[in-house]
Every structure is written in C-alpha cells, then in structure tokens.
C-alpha positions as a LaTeX table, in Angstrom:
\begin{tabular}{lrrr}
\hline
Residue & $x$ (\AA) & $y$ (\AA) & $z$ (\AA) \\
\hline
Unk1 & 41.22 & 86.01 & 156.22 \\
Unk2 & 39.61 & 89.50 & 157.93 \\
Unk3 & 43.24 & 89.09 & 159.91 \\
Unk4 & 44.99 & 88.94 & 156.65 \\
Unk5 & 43.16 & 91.68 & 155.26 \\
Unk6 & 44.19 & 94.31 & 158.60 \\
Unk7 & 47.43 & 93.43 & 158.32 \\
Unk8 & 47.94 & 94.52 & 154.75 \\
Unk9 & 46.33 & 97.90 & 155.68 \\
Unk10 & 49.70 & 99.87 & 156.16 \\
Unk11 & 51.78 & 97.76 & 153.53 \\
Unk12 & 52.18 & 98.34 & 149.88 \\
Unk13 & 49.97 & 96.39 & 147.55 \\
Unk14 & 50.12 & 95.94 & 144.05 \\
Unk15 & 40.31 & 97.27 & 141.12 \\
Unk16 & 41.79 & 99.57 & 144.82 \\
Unk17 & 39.74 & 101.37 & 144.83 \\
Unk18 & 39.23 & 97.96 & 143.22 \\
Unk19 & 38.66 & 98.79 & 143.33 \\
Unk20 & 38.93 & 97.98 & 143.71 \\
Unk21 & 40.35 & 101.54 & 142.08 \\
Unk22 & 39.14 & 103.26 & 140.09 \\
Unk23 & 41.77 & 106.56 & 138.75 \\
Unk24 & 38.52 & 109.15 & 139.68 \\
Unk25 & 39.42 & 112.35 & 139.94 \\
Unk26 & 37.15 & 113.17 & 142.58 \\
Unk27 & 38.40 & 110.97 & 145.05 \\
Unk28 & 39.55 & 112.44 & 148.69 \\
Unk29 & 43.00 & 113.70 & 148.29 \\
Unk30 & 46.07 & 112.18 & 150.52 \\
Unk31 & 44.61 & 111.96 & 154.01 \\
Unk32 & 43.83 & 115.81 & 153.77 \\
Unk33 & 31.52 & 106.30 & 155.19 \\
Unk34 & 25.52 & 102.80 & 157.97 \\
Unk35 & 28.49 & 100.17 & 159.28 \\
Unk36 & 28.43 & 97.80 & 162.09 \\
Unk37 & 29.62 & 94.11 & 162.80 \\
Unk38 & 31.63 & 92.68 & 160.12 \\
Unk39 & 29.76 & 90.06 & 158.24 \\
Unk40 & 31.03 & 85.91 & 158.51 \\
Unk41 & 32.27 & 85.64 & 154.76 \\
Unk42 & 31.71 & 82.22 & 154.90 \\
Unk43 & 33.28 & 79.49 & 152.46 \\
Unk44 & 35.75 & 81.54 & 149.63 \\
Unk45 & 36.42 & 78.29 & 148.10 \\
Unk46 & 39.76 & 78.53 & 147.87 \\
Unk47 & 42.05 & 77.02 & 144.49 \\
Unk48 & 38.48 & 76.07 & 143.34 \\
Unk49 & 37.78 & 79.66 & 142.28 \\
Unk50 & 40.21 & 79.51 & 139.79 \\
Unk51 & 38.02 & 76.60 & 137.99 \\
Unk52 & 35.31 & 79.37 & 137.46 \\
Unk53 & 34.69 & 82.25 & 135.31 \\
Unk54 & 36.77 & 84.64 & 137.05 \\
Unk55 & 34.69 & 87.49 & 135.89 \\
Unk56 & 31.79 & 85.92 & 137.49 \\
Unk57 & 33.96 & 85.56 & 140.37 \\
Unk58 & 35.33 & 89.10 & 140.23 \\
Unk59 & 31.79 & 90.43 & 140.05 \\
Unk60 & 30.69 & 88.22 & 143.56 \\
Unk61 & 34.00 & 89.74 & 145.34 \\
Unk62 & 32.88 & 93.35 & 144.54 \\
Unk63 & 29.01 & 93.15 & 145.39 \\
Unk64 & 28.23 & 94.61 & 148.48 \\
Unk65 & 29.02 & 97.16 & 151.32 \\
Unk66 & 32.30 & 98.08 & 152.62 \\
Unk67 & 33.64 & 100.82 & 154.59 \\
Unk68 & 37.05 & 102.05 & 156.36 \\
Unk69 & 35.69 & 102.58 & 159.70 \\
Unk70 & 37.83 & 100.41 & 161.38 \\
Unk71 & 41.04 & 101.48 & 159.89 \\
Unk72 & 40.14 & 105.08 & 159.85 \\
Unk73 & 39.53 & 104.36 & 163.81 \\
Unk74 & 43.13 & 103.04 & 163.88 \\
Unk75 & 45.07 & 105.70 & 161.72 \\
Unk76 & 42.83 & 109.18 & 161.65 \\
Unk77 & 44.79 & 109.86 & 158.86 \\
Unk78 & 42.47 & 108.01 & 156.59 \\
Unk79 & 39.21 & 108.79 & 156.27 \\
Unk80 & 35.53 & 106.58 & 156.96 \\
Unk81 & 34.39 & 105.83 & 153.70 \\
Unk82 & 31.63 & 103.43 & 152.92 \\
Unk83 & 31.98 & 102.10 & 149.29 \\
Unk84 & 28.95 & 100.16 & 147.82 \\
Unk85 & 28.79 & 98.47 & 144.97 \\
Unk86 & 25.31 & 96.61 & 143.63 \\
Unk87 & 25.06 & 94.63 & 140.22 \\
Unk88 & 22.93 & 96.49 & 137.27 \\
Unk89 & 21.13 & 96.00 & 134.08 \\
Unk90 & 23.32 & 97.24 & 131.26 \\
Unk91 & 23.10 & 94.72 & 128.40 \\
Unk92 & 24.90 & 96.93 & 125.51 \\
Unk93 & 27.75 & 97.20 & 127.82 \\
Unk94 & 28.27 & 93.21 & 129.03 \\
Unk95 & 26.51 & 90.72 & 131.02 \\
Unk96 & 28.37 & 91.80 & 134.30 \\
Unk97 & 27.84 & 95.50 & 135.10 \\
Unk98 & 28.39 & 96.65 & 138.69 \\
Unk99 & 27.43 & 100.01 & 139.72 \\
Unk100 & 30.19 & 101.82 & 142.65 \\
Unk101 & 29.36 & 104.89 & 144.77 \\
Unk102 & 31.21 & 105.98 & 147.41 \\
Unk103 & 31.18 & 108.60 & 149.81 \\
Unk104 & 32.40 & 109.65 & 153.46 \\
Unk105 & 30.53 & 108.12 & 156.38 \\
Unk106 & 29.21 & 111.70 & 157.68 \\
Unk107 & 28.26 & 112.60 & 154.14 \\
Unk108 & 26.81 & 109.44 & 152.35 \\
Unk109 & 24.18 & 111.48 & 150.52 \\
Unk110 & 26.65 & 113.31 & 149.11 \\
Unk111 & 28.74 & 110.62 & 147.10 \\
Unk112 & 32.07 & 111.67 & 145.65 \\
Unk113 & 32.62 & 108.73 & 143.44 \\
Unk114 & 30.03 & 107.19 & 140.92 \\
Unk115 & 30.97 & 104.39 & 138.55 \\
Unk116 & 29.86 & 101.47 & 136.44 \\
Unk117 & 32.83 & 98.73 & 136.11 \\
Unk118 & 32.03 & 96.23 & 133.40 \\
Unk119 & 34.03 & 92.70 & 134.20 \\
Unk120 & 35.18 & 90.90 & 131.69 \\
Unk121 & 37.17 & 87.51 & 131.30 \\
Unk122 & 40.80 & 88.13 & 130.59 \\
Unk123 & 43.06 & 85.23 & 130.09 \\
Unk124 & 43.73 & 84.01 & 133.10 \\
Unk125 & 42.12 & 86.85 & 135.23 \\
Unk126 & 39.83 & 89.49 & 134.66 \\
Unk127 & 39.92 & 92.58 & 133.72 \\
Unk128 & 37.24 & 95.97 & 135.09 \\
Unk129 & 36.36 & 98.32 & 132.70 \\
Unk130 & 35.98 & 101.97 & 134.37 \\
Unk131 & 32.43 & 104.10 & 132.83 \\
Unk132 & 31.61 & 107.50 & 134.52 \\
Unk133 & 28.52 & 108.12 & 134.28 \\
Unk134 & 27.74 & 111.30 & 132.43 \\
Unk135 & 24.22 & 112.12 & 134.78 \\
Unk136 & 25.17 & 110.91 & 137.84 \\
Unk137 & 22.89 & 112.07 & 140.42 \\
Unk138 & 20.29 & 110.17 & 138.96 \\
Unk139 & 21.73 & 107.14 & 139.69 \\
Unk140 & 22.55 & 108.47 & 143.56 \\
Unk141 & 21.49 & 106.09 & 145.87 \\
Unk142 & 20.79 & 103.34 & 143.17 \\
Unk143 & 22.00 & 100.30 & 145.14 \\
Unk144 & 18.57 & 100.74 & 147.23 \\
Unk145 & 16.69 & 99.43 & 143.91 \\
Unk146 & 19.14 & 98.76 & 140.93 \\
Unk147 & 16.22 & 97.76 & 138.58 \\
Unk148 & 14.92 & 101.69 & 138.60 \\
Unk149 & 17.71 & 102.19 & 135.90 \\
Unk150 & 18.64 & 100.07 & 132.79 \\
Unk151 & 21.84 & 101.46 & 131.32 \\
Unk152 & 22.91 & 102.44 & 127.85 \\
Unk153 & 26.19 & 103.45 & 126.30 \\
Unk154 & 25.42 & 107.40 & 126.18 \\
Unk155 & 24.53 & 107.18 & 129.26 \\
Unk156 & 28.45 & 105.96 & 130.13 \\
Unk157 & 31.87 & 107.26 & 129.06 \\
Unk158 & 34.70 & 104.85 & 129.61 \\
Unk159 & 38.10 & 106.19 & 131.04 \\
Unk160 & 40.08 & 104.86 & 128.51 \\
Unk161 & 43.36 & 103.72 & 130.10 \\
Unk162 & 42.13 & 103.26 & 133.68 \\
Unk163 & 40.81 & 99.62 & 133.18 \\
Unk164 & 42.40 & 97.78 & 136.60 \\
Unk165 & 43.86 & 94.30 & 135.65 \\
Unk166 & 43.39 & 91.53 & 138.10 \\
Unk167 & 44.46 & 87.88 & 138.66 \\
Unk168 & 43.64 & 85.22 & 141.29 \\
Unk169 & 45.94 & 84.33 & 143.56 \\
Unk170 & 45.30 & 81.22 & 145.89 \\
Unk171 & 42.61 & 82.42 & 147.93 \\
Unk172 & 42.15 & 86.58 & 146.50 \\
Unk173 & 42.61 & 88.66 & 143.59 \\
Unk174 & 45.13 & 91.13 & 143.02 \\
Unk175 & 46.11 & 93.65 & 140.28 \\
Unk176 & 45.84 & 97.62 & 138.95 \\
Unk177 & 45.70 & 99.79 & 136.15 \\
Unk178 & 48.87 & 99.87 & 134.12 \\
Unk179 & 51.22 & 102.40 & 133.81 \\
Unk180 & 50.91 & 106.04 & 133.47 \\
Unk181 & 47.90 & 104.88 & 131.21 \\
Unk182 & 45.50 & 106.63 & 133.56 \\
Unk183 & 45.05 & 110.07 & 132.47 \\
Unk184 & 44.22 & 112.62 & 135.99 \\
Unk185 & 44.45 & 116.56 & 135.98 \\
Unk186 & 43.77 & 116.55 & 140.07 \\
Unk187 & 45.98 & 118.57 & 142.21 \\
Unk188 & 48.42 & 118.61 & 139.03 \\
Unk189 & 48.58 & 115.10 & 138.48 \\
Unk190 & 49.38 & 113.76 & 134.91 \\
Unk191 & 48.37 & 109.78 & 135.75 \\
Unk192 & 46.85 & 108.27 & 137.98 \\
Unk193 & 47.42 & 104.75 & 139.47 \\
Unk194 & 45.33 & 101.69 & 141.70 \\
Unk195 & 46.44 & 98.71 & 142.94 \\
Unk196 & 43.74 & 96.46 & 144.68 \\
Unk197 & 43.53 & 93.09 & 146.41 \\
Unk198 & 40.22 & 91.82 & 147.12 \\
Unk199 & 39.16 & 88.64 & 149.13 \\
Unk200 & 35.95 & 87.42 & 150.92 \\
Unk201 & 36.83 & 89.71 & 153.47 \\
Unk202 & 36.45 & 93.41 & 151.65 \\
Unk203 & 39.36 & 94.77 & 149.73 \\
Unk204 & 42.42 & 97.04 & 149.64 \\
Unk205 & 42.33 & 99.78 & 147.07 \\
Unk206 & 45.49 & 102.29 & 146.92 \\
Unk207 & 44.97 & 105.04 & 144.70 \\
Unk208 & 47.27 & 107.99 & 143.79 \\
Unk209 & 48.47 & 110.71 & 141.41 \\
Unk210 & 51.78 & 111.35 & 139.98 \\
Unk211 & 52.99 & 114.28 & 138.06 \\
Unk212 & 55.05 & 113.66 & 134.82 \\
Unk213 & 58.67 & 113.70 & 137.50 \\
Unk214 & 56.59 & 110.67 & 139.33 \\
Unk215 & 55.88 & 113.04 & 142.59 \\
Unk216 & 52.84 & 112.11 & 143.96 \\
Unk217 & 50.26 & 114.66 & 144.21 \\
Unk218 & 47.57 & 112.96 & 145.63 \\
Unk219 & 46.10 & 109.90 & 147.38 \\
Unk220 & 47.05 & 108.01 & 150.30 \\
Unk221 & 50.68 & 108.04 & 151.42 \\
Unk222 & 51.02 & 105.43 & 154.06 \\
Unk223 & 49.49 & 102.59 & 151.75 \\
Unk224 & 46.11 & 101.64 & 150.16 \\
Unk225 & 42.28 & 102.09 & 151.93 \\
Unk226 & 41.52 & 98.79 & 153.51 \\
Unk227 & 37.43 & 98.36 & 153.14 \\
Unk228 & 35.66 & 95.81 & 155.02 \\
Unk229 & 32.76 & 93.78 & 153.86 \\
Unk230 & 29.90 & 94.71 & 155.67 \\
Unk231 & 27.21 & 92.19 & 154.09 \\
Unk232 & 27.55 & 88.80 & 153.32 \\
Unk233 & 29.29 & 87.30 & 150.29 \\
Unk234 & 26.36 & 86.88 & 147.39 \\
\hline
\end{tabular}
C-alpha cells in the first residue's frame, strides 16, 4: 500500500490536504515538518470498510501523524511538513470532531494551518466539514492532550464552501471540495481547490488557487503533498 501511496506522489489525484485539504489560506505557496520509521499500518480491511460507518472510518484514516519528509527528500521542491491530526471533544458540532495543525518540520511550533474537520455520513461516503478556529494559538500544540479543550460553536467558523467530499474506493478514500465553491483571496486567488486520497498508509492532499481565468496562483504544481503515516492506525 506505502508503494502505492509513493507512486501517486507526482501524479494528479482527484480531504488533500485531506486533507486531506483543507482550502486555508495560509498554507505554503507553490513550492516557493519529529518523523522517523514509517509505522506497519497493519490490516485496512479492505471491501469490508465499506460495511461500516464511513465517517467513523474517515475519522480512523485521518488520526495521527504524517509528514512529507520522504518526498520532500526526493523532490526539494516540496517542502517537510508534518501534519497531525488528534480527535476532540466538540459535542454541539457532531460526534466526530478532529482537530488538524500543520506546520514545517524546522518550524513545528510555529503551525501555519489550524483546523477542526467535523465528519459526517454522506450517502455513500462522507463528507469533512472545514471550522477555523477563531483563537487559534490556544489550541497550538493540542494533540499533546486533546481533553484540555472542549469546543463550542463561537469558538469555530466554518468555511462555507470548502467542505471536501469523499468516497471509498476498494481499499482508500478519495474526493475534494467542489468547484470554485472555495472562496481564497491568497496571492490573488478567487477559489481554492483539494483533492485527497487517503489509505492506511498516510494520504495525498493537492491543494491550489485559481484566479477567476483558472490560472493558478498558488499551491503545488507538480501534483498533490504525499504525507506518510507516522503512528499506527487507531
């Protein structure tokens, strides 16, 4: 599956970053992240994920620590970027609440992305609901003890349009926002777009701007961010 996951990391993918994905303006503009030895993911359990809640699913796939050492190692264009993402107590908001901060390897103190994504059930897939957080350096640093904070809605406002889409595909998930939905000012963008495919193996999140002629104005060129899983599967 990791082999799977590599090989994607130059191609063109349809929650990056997941997510993977997440349309935030203050992610590092077109190639302008504590890692080590890649975790055994152990048992994805293949079709039989698609017997499950697949927000409950979606949830498990995201929990964790990633980062694009490896492919930033391979193409210095991209960045190292560790992405960590830790489940939280937010019961106005759903039952499945992830909080998402990312930041460069050599500045991880100094995150540049901070997000709650609330999963929901959708059809046959599932659907991530984008929140910035309106105080965010309180909650810097919160996967080290998510209980500290118990969120509320004004403590949240949702990106309306940048919800990212996904469905489950054999053995991974794959999906992104839709449209020109996405609103994004950066670097003269109009919208912003993500298209993520996540597995037991970490995730692929592309991310970009486009102006209103569809010119991209920011975010990788070459393809999506490829982030490996760096602890094990919950």
């Amino acid at each position: 599956m990791l082999r799977a996951l590599r090989a994607l990391s130059l191609g063109s993918l349809v929650l990056g970053s997941l997510f993977l994905a997440a349309c935030g303006s203050e992610a590092p503009l077109a190639p302008t992240t504590d890692s080590g030895g890649v975790e055994e993911a152990g048992d994805t359990g293949g079709a039989e994920v698609a017997e499950k809640d697949l927000a409950v699913e979606l949830e498990r796939y995201l929990t964790g620590r990633f980062d694009s050492v490896t492919q930033a190692k391979a193409d210095p264009t991209y960045f190292e970027i560790q992405l960590q993402t830790c489940k939280v107590e937010a019961p106005a908001l759903g039952a499945h609440v992830l909080y998402i901060e990312q930041a460069r390897m050599d500045t991880l103190n100094a995150p540049y992305r901070q997000r709650l994504y609330v999963i929901e059930k959708k059809g046959a897939g599932a659907v991530s609901r984008v929140f910035e957080l309106v105080s965010p350096i309180k909650a810097k640093g919160l996967c080290k003890d998510p209980s500290k904070i118990t969120f509320e809605p004004t403590m949240v406002t949702e990106r309306a349009g940048c919800a990212v889409v996904v469905n489950w595909e054999t053995d991974h998930f794959v999906g992104g926002t839709n449209g020109k939905e996405c609103p994004s000012d950066l670097s003269g963008a109009t919208y912003a777009t993500s298209e993520v495919t996540i597995d037991a193996a970490g995730m692929k999140s592309w991310d970009r701007g486009f102006d209103d002629a569809g010119a991209q104005k920011w975010g990788a060129t070459k393809g999506g961010y490829v982030f490996e899983r760096r602890t094990p599967l919950p």
